[in-house]
FITILUM-652101 format. One record per residue (C-alpha): residue number from 1; residue in three letters; x, y, z. Coordinates in pm, 1 decimal. Example, Ala and Ser with C-alpha at 12.3 -4.5 7.8 and 13.67 -1.06 7.14 Angstrom:
# FITILUM-652101
<num: 1	residu: ALA	east: 1230.0	north: -450.0	up: 780.0>
<num: 2	residu: SER	east: 1367.0	north: -106.0	up: 714.0>
# end
This chain:
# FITILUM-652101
<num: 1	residu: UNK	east: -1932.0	north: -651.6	up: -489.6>
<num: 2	residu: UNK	east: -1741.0	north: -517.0	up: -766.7>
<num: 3	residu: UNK	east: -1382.0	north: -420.4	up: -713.2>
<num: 4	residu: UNK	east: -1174.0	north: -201.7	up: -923.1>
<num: 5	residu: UNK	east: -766.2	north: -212.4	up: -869.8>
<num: 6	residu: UNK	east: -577.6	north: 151.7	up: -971.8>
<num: 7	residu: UNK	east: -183.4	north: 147.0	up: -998.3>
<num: 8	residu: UNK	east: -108.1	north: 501.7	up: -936.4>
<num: 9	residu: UNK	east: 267.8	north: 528.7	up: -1080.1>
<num: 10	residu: UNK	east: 438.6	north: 846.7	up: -1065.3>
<num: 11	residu: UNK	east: 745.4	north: 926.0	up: -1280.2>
<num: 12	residu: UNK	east: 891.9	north: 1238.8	up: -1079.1>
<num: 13	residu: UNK	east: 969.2	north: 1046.7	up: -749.8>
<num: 14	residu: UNK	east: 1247.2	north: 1256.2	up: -519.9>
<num: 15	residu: UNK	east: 1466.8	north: 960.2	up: -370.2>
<num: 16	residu: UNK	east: 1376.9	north: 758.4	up: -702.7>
<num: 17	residu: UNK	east: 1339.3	north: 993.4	up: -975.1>
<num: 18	residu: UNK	east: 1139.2	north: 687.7	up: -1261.9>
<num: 19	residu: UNK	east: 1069.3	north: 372.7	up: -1031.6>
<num: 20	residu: UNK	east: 789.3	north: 274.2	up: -1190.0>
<num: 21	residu: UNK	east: 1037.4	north: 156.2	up: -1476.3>
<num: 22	residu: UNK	east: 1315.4	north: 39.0	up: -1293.0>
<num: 23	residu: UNK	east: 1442.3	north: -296.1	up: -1440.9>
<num: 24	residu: UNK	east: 1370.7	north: -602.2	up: -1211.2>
<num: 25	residu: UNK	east: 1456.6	north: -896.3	up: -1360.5>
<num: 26	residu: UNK	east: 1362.5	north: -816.0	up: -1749.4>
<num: 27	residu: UNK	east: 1042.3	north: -657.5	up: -1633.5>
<num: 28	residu: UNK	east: 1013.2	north: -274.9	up: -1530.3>
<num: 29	residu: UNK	east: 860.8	north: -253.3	up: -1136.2>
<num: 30	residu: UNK	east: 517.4	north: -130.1	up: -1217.2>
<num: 31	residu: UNK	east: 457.9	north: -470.5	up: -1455.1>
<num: 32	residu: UNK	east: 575.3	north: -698.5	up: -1156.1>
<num: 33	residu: UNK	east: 292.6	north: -500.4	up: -971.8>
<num: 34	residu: UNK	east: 21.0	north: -564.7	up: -1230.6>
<num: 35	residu: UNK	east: 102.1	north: -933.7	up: -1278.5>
<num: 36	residu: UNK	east: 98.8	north: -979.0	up: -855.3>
<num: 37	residu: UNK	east: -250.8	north: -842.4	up: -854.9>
<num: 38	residu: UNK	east: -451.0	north: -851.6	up: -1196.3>
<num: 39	residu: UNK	east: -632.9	north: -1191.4	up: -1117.4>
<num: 40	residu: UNK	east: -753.6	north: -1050.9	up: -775.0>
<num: 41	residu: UNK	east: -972.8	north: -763.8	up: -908.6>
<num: 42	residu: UNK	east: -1254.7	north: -700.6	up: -1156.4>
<num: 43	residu: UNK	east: -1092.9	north: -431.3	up: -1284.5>
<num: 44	residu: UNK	east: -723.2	north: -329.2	up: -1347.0>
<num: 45	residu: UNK	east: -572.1	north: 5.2	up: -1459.0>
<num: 46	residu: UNK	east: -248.4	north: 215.7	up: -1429.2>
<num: 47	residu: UNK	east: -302.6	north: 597.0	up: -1361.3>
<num: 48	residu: UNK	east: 14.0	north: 794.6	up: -1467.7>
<num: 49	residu: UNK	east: 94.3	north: 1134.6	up: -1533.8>
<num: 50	residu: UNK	east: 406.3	north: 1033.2	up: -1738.0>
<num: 51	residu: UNK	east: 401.3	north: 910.8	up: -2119.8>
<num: 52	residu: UNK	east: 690.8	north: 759.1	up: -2074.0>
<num: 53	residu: UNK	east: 516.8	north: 504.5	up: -1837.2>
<num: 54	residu: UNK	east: 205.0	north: 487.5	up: -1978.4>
<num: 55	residu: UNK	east: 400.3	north: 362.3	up: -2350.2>
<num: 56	residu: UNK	east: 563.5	north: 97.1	up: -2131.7>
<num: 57	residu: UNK	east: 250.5	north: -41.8	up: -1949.5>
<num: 58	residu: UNK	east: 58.3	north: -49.1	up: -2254.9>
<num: 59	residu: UNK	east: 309.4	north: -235.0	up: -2400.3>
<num: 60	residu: UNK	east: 242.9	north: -569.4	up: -2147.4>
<num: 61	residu: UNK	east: -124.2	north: -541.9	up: -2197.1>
<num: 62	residu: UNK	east: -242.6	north: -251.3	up: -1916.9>
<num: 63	residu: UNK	east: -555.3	north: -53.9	up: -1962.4>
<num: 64	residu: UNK	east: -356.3	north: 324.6	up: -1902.3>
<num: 65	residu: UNK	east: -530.6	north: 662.4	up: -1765.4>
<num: 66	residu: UNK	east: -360.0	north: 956.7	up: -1797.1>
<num: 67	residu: UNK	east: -386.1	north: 1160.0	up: -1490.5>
<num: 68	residu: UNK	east: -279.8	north: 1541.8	up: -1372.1>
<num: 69	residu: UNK	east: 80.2	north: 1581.9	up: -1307.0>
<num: 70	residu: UNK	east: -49.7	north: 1778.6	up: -986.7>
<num: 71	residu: UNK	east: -248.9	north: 1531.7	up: -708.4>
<num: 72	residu: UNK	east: -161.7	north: 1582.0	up: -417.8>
<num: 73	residu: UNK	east: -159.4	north: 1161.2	up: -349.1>
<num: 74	residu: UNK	east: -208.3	north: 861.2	up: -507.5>
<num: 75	residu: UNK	east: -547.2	north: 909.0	up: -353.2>
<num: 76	residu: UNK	east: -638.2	north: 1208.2	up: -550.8>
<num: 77	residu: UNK	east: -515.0	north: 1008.1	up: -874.2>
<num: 78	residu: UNK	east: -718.4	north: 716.6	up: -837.9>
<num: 79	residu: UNK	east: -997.0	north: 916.6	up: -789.8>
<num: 80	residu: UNK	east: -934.8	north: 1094.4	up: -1144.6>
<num: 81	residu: UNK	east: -857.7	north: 739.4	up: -1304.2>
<num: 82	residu: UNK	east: -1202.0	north: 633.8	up: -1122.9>
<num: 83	residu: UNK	east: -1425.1	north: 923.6	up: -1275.0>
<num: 84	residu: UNK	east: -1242.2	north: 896.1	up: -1605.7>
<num: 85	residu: UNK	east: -1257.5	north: 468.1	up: -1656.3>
<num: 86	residu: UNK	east: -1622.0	north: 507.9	up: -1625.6>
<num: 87	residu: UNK	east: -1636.0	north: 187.2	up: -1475.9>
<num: 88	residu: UNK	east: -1877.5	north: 88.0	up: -1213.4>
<num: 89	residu: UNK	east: -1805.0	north: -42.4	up: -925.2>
<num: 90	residu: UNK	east: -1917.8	north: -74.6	up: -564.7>
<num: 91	residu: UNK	east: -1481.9	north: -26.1	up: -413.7>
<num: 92	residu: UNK	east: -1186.7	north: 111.9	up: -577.3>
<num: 93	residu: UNK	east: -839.9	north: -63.2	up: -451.3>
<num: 94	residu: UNK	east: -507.1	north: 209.7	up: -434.6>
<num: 95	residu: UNK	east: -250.9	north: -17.7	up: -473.9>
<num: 96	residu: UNK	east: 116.3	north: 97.2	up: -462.6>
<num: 97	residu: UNK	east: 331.0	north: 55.3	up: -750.8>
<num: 98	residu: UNK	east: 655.3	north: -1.1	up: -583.6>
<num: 99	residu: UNK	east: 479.8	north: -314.7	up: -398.4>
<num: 100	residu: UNK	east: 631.1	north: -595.5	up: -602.6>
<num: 101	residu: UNK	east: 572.2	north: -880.2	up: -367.4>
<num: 102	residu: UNK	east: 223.7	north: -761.6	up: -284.0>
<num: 103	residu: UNK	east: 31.1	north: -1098.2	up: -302.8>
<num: 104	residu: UNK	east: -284.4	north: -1174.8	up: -408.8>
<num: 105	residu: UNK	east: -408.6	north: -1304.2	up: -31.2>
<num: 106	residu: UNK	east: -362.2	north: -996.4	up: 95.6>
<num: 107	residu: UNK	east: -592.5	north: -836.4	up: -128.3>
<num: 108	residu: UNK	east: -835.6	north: -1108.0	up: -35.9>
<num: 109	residu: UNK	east: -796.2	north: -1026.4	up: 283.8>
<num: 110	residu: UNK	east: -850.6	north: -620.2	up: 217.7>
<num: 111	residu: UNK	east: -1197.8	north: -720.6	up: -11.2>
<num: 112	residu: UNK	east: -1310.9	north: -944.3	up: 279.5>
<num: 113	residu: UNK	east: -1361.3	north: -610.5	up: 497.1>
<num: 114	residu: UNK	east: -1623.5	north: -514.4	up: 302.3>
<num: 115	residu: UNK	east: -1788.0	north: -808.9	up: 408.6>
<num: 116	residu: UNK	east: -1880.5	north: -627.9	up: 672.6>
<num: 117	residu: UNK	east: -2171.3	north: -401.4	up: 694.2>
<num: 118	residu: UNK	east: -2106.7	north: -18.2	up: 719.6>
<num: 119	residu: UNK	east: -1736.4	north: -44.7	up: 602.1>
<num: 120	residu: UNK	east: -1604.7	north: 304.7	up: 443.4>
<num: 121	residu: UNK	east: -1239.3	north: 239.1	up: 387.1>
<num: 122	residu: UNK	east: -1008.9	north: -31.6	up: 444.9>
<num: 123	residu: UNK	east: -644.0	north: -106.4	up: 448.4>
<num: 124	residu: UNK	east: -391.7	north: -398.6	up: 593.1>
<num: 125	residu: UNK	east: -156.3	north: -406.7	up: 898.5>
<num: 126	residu: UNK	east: 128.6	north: -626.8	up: 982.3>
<num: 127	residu: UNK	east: 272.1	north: -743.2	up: 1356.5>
<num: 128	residu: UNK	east: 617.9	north: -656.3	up: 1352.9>
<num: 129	residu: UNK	east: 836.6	north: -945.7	up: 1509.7>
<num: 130	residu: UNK	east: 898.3	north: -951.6	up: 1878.6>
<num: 131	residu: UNK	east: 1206.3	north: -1070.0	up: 1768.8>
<num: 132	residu: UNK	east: 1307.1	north: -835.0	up: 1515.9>
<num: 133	residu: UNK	east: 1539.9	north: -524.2	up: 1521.8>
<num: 134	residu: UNK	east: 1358.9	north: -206.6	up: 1697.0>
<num: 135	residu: UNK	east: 1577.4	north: 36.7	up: 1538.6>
<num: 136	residu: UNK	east: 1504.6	north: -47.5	up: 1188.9>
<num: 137	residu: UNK	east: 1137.7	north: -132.7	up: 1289.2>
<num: 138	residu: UNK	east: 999.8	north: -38.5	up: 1573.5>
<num: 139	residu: UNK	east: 1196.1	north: 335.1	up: 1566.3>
<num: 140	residu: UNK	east: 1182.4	north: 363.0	up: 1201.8>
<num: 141	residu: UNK	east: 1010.2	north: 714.3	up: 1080.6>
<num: 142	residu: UNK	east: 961.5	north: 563.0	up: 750.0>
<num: 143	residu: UNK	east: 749.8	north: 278.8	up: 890.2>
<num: 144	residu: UNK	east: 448.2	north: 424.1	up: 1029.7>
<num: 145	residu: UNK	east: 290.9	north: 215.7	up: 1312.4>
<num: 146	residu: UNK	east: -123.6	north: 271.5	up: 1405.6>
<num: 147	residu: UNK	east: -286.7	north: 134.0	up: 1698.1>
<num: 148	residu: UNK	east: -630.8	north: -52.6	up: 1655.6>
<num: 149	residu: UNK	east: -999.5	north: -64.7	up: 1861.9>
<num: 150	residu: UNK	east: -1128.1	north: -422.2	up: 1916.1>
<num: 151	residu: UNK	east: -1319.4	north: -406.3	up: 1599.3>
<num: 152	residu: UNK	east: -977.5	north: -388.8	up: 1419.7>
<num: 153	residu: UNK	east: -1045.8	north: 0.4	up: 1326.7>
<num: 154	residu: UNK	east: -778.8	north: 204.1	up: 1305.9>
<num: 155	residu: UNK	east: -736.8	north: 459.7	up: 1584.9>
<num: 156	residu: UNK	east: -411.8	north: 638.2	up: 1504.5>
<num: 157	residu: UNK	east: -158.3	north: 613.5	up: 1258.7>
<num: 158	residu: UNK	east: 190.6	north: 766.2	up: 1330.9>
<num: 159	residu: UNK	east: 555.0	north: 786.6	up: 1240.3>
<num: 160	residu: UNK	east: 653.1	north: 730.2	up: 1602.5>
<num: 161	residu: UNK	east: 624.9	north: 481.7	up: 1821.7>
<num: 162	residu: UNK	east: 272.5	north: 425.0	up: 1918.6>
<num: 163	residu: UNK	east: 204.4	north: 299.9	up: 2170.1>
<num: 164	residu: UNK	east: 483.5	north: 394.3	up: 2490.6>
<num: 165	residu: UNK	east: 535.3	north: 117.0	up: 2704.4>
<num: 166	residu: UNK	east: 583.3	north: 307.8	up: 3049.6>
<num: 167	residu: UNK	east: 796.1	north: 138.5	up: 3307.4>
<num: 168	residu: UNK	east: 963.5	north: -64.2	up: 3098.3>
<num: 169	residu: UNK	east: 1325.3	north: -79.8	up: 2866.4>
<num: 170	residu: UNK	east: 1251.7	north: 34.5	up: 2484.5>
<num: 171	residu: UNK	east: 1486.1	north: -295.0	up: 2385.8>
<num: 172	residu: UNK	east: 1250.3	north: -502.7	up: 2547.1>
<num: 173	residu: UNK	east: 880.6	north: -348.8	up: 2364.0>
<num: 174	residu: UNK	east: 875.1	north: -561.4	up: 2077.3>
<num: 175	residu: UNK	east: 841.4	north: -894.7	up: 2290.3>
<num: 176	residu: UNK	east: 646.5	north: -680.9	up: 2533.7>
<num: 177	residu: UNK	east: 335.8	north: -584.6	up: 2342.6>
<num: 178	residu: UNK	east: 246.9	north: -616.7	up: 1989.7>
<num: 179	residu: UNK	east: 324.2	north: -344.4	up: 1751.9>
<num: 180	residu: UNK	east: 132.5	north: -337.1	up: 1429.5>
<num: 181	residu: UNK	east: 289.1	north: -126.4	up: 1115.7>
<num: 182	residu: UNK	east: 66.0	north: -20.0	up: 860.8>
<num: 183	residu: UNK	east: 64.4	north: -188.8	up: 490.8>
<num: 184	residu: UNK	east: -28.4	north: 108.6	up: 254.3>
<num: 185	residu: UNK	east: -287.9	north: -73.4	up: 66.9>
<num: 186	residu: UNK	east: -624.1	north: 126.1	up: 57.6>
<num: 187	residu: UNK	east: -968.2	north: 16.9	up: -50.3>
<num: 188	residu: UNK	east: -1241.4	north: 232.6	up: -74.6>
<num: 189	residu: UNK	east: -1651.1	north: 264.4	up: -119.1>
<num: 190	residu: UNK	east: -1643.1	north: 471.8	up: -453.0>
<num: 191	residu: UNK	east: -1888.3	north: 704.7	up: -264.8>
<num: 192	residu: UNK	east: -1641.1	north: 767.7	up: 11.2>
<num: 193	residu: UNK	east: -1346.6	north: 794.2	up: -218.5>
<num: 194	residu: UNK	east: -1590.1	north: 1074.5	up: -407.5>
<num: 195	residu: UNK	east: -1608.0	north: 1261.8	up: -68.3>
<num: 196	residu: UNK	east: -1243.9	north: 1224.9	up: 92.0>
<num: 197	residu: UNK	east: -1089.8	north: 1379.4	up: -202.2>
<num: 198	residu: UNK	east: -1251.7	north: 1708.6	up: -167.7>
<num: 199	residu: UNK	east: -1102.8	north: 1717.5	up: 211.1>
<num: 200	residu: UNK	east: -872.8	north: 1992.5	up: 293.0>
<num: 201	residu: UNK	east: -506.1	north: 1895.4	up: 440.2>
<num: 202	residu: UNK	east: -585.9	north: 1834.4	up: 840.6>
<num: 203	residu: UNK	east: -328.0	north: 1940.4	up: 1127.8>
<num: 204	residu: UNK	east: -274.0	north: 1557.7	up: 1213.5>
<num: 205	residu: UNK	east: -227.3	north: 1475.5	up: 853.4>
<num: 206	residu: UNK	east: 61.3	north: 1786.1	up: 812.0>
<num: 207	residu: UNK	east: 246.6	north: 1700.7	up: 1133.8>
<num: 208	residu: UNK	east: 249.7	north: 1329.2	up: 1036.6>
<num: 209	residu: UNK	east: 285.5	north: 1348.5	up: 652.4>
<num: 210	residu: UNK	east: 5.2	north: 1114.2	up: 648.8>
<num: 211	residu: UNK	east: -299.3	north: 1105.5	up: 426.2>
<num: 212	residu: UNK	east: -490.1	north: 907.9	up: 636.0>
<num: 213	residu: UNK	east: -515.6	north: 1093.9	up: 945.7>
<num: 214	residu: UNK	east: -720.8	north: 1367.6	up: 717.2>
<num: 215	residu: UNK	east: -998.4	north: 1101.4	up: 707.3>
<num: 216	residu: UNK	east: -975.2	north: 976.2	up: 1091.4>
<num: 217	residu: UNK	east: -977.7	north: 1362.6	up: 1213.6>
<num: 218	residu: UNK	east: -1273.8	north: 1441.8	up: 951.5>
<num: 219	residu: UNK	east: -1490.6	north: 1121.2	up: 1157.0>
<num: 220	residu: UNK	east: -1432.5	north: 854.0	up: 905.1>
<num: 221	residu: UNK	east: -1358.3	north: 463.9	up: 1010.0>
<num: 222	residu: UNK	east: -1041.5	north: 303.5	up: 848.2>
<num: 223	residu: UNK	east: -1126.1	north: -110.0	up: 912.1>
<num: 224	residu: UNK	east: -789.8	north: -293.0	up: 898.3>
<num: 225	residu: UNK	east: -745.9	north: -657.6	up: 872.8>
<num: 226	residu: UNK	east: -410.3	north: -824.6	up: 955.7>
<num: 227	residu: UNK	east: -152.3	north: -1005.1	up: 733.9>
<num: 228	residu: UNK	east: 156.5	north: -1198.8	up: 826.1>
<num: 229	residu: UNK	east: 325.9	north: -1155.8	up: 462.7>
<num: 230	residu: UNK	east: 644.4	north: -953.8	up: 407.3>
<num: 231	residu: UNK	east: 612.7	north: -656.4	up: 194.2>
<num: 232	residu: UNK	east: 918.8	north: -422.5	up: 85.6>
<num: 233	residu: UNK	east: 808.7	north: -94.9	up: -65.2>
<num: 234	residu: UNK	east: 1072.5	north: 55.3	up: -322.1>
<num: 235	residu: UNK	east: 1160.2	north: 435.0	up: -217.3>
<num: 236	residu: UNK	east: 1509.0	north: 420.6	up: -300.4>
<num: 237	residu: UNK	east: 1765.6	north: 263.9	up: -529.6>
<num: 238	residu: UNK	east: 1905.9	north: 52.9	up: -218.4>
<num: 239	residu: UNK	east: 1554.8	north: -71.1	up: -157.6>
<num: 240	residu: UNK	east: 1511.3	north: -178.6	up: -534.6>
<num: 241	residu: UNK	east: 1882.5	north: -371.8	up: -467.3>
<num: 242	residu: UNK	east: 1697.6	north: -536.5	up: -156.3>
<num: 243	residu: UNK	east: 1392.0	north: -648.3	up: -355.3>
<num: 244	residu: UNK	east: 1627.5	north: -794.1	up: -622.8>
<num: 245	residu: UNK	east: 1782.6	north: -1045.5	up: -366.4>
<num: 246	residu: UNK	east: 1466.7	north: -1100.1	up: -213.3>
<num: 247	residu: UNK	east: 1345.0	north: -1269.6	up: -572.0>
<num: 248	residu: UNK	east: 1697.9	north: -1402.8	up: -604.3>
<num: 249	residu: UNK	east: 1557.3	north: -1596.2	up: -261.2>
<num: 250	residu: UNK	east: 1253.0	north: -1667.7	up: -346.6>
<num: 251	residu: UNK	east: 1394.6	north: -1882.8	up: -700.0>
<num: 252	residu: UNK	east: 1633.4	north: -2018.4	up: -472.3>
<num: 253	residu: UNK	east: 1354.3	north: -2212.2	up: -225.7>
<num: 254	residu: UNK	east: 1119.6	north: -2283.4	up: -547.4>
<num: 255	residu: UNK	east: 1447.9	north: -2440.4	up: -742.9>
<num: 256	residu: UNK	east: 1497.9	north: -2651.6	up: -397.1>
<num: 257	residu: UNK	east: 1127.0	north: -2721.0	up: -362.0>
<num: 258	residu: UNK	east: 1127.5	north: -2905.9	up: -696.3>
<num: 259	residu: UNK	east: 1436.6	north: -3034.2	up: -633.4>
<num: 260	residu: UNK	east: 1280.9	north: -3228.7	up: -329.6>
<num: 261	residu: UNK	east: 989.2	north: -3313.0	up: -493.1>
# end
């Protein structure tokens, strides 16, 4: 199968009004996200609505579309960058752009779905520790959490908790049961992606402020597969300041690695 990766990077961001160009170490966000994933796809290309990215991404090497200032997700736009690449492919990849430390097994792990007969769309999910803080996980609006059939299919994705351990203390859920919290990595059939765009907002997907529950409530099947890598999406500035002492880490343990060896 043929895969083709779109960056959809948006300039106008609310909480983070030009991410895609913040500095992070020398190199504007939306470059650390190419260079994560460009060896894991056939095809790579940013899909902006904002010259001002699309003059900095050409200038490391990116293939740029210019896309409509108006989609109503970064679904929408990859499905404009799709139509207008005229590339061929059997699955188009949405990857995020503030996803620096996306890496390039979990998009191995995304393409493997489609191994799979029947597969429409795909997308990753992560166990959240039993060990790990419930407030800023488990109770965290900004993490959505979806619950899975025994074929790994998504069968709800929500903001809340999901799902409610009756009889038993909320401090106690995350070593209870295990909670999975969704990755927003998407990987569609190009034929699906063709049809899911012309979908009209759902009830689920309004309540929620989720795309994805317009394709569950309209009878499509999300497949997930599971990773164990940390992620950290960039929303805010503070969240930028987290990712820069997460690489700070990162040099640390490679610098003491070598050191070792």
């Amino acid at each position: 199968m043929k895969f083709l990766g779109i960056i959809p990077a948006r300039y106008a961001s609310t909480r983070f009004p030009g991410k895609p160009l913040a500095d992070m170490k020398g190199k504007p966000l939306i470059q650390r996200v190419y260079e994560q994933v460009r060896q894991s796809v056939d095809e790579l290309c940013i899909a902006t609505d904002d010259e001002r990215i699309a003059t900095v991404a050409e200038a490391f090497g990116a293939r740029v579309v210019m896309t409509s200032a108006h989609h109503r997700s970064g679904t929408d736009r990859c499905y404009e960058a799709y139509r207008k690449t005229g590339i061929s492919c059997d699955v188009v990849i949405n990857i995020q752009g503030d996803e620096p430390f996306i890496h390039p097994e979990q998009l191995e792990l995304l393409k493997g779905c489609f191994e799979q007969p029947g597969v429409q769309i795909a997308t990753l999910v992560k166990p959240l520790e039993p060990d790990g803080d419930f407030e800023q996980t488990l109770f965290n609006p900004n993490l959505p959490k979806v619950v899975l059939n025994s074929r790994l299919e998504a069968l709800y994705f929500s903001r809340s908790v999901i799902p409610y351990l009756r009889g038993r203390e909320y401090t106690g859920w995350l070593a209870a049961h295990t909670f999975y919290r969704h990755i927003g990595l998407y990987a569609y059939q190009t034929h699906v992606l063709k049809e899911i765009v012309t979908l009209p907002p759902s009830p689920l997907e309004q309540a929620e402020s989720l795309e994805q529950l317009r394709w569950l409530e309209n009878g499509y099947r999300i497949q997930t597969a599971i990773t164990h890598r940390e992620t950290l999406g960039i929303d805010t500035p503070e969240d930028l300041q987290r990712a820069l002492k997460m690489m700070d880490e990162h040099e640390r343990v490679s610098v003491q690695g070598h050191a070792v060896n």
